[in-house]
C-alpha positions in Angstrom: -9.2 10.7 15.0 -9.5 14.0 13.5 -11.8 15.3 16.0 -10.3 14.0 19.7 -7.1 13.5 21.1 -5.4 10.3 20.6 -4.9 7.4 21.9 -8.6 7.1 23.2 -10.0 4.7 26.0 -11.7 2.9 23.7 -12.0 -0.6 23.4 -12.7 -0.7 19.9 -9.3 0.7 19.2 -7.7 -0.8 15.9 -3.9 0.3 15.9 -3.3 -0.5 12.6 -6.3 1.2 11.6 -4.4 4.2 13.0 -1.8 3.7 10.6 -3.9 3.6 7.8 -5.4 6.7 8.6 -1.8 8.4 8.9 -1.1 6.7 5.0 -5.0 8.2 4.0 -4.1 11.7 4.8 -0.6 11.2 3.1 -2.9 9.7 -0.1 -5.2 12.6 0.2 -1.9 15.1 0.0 -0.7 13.9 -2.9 -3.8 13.4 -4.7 -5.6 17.1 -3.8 -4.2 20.4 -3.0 -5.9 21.5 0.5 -3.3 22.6 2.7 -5.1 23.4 5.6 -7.0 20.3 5.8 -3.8 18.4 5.9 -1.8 20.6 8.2 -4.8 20.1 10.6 -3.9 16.5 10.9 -0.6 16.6 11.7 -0.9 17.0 15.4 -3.2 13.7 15.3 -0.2 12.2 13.1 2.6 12.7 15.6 0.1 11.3 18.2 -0.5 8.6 16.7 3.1 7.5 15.7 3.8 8.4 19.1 1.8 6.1 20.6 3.4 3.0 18.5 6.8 4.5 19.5 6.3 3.7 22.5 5.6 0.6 22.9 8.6 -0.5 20.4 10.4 -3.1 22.4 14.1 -3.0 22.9 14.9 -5.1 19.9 13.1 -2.2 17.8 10.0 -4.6 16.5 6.6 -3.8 18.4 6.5 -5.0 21.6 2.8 -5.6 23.4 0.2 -3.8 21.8 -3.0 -3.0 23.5 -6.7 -3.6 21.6 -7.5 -5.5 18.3 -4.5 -5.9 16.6 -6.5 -7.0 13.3 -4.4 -7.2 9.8 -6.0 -9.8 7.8 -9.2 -11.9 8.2 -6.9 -14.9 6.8 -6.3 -15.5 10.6 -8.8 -17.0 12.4 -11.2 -16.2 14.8 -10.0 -16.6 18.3 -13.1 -17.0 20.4 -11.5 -16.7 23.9 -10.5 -13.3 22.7 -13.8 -12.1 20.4 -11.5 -11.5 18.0 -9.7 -12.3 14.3 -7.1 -11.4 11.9 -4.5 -11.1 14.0 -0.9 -12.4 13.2 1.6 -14.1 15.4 3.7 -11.6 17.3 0.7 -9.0 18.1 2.0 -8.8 21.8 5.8 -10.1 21.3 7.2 -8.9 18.0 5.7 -9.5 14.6 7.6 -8.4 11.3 3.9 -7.1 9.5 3.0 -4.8 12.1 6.1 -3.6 12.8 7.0 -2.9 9.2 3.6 -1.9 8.4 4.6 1.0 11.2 8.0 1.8 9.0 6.0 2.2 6.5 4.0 5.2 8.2 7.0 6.6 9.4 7.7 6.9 5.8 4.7 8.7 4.8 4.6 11.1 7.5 8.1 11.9 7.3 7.0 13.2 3.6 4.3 15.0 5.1 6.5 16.7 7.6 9.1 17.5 5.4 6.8 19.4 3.2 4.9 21.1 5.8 8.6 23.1 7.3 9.1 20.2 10.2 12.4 19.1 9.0 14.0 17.8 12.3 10.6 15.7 12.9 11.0 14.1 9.3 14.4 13.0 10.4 13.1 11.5 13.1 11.0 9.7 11.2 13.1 8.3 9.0 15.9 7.2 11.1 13.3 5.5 13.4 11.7 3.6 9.8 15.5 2.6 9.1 16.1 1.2 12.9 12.6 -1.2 12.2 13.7 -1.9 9.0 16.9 -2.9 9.9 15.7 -5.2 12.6 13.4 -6.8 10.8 15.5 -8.0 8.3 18.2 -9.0 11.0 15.8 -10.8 12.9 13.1 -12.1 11.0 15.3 -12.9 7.4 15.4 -16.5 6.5 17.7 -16.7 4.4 17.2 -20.5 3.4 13.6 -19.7 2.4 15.1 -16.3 0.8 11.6 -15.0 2.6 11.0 -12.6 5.4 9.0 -14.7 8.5 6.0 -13.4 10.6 8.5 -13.0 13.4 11.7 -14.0 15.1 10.8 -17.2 15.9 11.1 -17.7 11.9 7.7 -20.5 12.5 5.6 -18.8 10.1 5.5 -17.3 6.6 3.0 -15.1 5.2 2.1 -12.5 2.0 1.9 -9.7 4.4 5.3 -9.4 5.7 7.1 -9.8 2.9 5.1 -7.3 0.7 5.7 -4.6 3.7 9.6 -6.0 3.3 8.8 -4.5 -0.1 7.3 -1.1 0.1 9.5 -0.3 2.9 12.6 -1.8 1.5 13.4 -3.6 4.7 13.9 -6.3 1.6 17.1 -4.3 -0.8 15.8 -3.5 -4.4 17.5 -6.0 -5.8 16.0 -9.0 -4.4 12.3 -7.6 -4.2 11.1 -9.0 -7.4 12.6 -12.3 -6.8 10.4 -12.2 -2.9 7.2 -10.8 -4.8 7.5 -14.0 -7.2 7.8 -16.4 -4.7 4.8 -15.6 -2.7 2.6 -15.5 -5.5 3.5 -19.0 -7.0 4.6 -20.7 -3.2 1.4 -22.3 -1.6 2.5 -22.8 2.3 2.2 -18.7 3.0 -0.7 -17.1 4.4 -2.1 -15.7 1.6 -3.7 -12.1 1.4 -7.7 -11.5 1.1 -9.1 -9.0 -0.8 -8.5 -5.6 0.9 -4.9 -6.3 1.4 -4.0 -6.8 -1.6 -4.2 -3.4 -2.6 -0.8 -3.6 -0.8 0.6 -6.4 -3.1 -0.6 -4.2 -6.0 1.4 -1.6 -4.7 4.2 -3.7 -4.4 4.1 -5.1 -7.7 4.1 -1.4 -9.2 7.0 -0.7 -7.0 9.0 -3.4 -8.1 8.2 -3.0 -12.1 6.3 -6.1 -11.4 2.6 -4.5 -13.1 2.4 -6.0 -15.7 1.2 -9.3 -13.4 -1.3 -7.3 -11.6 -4.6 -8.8 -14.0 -3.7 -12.4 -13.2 -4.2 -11.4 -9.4 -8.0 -10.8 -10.4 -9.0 -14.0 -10.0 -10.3 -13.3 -6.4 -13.0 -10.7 -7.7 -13.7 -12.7 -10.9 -15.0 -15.3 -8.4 -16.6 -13.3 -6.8 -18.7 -12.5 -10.4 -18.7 -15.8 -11.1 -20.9 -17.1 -8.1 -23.2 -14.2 -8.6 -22.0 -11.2 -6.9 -23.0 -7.9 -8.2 -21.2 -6.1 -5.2 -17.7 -7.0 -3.7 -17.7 -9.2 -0.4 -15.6 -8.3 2.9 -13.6 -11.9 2.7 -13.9 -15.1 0.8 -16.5 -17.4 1.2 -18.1 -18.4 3.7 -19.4 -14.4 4.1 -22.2 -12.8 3.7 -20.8 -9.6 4.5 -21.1 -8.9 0.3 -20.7 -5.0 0.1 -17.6 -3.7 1.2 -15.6 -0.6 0.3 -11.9 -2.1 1.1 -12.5 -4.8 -1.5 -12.7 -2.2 -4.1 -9.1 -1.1 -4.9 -9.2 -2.7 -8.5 -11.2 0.3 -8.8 -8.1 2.4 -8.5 -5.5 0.0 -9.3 -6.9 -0.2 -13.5 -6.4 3.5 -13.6 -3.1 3.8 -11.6 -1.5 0.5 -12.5 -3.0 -0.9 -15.6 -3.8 2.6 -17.1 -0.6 3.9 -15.0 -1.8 7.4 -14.3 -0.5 7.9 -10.8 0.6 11.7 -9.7 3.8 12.9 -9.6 3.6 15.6 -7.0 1.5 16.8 -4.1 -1.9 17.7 -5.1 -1.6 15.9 -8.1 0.4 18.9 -9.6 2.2 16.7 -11.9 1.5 13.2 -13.6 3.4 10.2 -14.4 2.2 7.4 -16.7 3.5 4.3 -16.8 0.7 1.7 -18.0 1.3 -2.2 -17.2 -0.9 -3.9 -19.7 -0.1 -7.4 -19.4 -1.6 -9.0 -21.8 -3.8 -6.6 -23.4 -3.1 -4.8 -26.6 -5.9 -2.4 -26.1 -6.3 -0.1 -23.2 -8.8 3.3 -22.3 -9.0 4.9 -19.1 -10.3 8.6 -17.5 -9.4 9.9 -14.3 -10.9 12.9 -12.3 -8.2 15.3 -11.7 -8.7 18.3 -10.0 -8.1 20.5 -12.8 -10.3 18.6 -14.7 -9.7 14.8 -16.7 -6.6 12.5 -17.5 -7.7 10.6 -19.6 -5.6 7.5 -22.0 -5.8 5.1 -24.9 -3.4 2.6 -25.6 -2.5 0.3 -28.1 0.2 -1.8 -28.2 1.9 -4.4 -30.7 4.7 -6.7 -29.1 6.9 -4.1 -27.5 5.4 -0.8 -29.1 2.6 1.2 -27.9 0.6 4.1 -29.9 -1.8 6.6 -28.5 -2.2 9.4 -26.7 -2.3 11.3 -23.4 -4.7 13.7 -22.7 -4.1 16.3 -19.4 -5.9 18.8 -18.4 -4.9 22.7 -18.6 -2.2 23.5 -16.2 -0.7 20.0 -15.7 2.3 18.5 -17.2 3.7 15.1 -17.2 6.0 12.8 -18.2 5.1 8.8 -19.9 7.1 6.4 -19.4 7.6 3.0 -21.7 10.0 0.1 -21.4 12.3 2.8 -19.5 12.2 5.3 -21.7 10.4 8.8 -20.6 9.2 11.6 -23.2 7.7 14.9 -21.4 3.8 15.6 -21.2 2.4 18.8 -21.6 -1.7 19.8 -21.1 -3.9 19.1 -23.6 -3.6 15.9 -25.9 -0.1 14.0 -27.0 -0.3 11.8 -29.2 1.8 9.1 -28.7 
């Protein structure tokens, strides 16, 4: 994508690959300070979005999208088609993909805003809000208190409902209730491994971290029947090395550990740790400046410690709501 025009002629097209690529270059932003690198994606960016735009249908969910609309490998394999993991509502409307694109909106509209292009991250915004909004109009069942796959309201899933989340097409105020039901209800399609960096996510948006280490299970199976790298998707596979199940990798540092940055380039950190059920906690994270780098131990509802930044970079750490400021070098806690 970086180095041709887009769309391409290619078969092999993902378009929701395309959007992660879009949330990859907002992710590199925010974690490292290269300006020019980023500013040499942004003409791929508005292609991209671009290209979903228009093929919104009227209603403002997707309408028929061309190629290998693949989300999750918990849908199966179609064999007329040669292909898998795509939800209902690929071609005629379906509340993941369309919310997944809201989502994108939202990301590049931060990029844009940042980079002078304000009138372009309005656009962004108010075309994340009209999905959003349609979403929840048309695919909100309000007896199941659960977003549905689509309109048709036949289907119910993880997916949706944790985009409903991180987009806020589902208000604040009832995302923590939706985030519990589809971890303890057993009739939704359920999330594999790689996507459920996005519940993660979710359950740091919603305050919800500290249940992040029960959600391990997945990956302690995967140790358990004698994996020493993580697999693609759940058994049967024998595809057992793949980068996209990795994201506890990141999500102990920036959820458990709670080091996550506060500003582009990592300029500025917040910490917020969810420890769950631990009372003992040490992480390091690479910073460009150097390490972050944490202990924590905690007794009921107190936690002693410190922080450690490196020179240059401030903070603030944040514990049962309350913040106190962060400053480079070690705080002790």
């Amino acid at each position: 994508l970086t180095q041709s025009r887009y769309p391409c002629n290619d078969p092999q097209v993902i378009p929701p690959f395309s959007l992660f690529w879009v949330s990859m270059v907002r992710d590199f932003w925010w974690h490292r300070r290269d300006d020019n690198f980023v500013k040499r994606q942004l003409p791929t960016i508005e292609g991209v979005l671009a290209w979903h735009e228009a093929r919104l249908a009227p209603n403002n969910l997707n309408g028929r999208l061309e190629w290998w609309n693949f989300v999750d490998w918990c849908w199966p394999w179609n064999e007329a088609e040669r292909i898998g993991g795509v939800p209902d509502g690929a071609k005629t409307g379906s509340s993941i993909l369309s919310l997944q694109f809201a989502a994108t909106l939202q990301q590049a509209a931060d990029l844009m805003q940042h980079y002078g292009f304000a009138e372009k991250a309005l656009h962004y915004r108010q075309l994340s809000t009209k999905i959003c909004t349609a979403v929840r109009q048309l695919c909100w069942d309000s007896q199941r208190g659960l977003l549905a796959d689509t309109p048709a309201k036949k289907s119910f899933s993880q997916h949706a409902n944790i985009w409903g989340v991180l987009t806020d097409a589902i208000p604040v105020v009832g995302q923590r209730a939706v985030l519990q039901k589809i971890m303890t209800e057993k009739d939704l399609t359920a999330a594999t491994f790689y996507f459920r960096f996005y519940l993660f996510e979710a359950l740091q948006k919603a305050g919800m971290g500290d249940q992040f280490l029960p959600q391990l299970d997945p990956w302690r199976g995967m140790l358990d029947i004698g994996l020493t790298t993580f697999a693609e998707q759940p058994e049967p596979t024998r595809s057992d090395c793949h980068a996209w199940s990795a994201s506890p990798n990141y999500e102990l540092l920036s959820l458990v550990c709670g080091i996550r940055p506060a500003s582009p380039g990592f300029a500025t950190v917040r910490i917020v740790p969810s420890l769950g059920d631990l009372e003992q906690v040490e992480g390091k994270m690479p910073h460009p400046a150097g390490e972050i780098s944490v202990s924590f131990q905690r007794k009921k509802e107190q936690v002693t410690g410190f922080v450690a930044l490196p020179t240059g970079v401030s903070g603030v750490f944040v514990w049962q709501g309350k913040e106190r400021a962060l400053r480079s070098g070690r705080n002790v806690l």
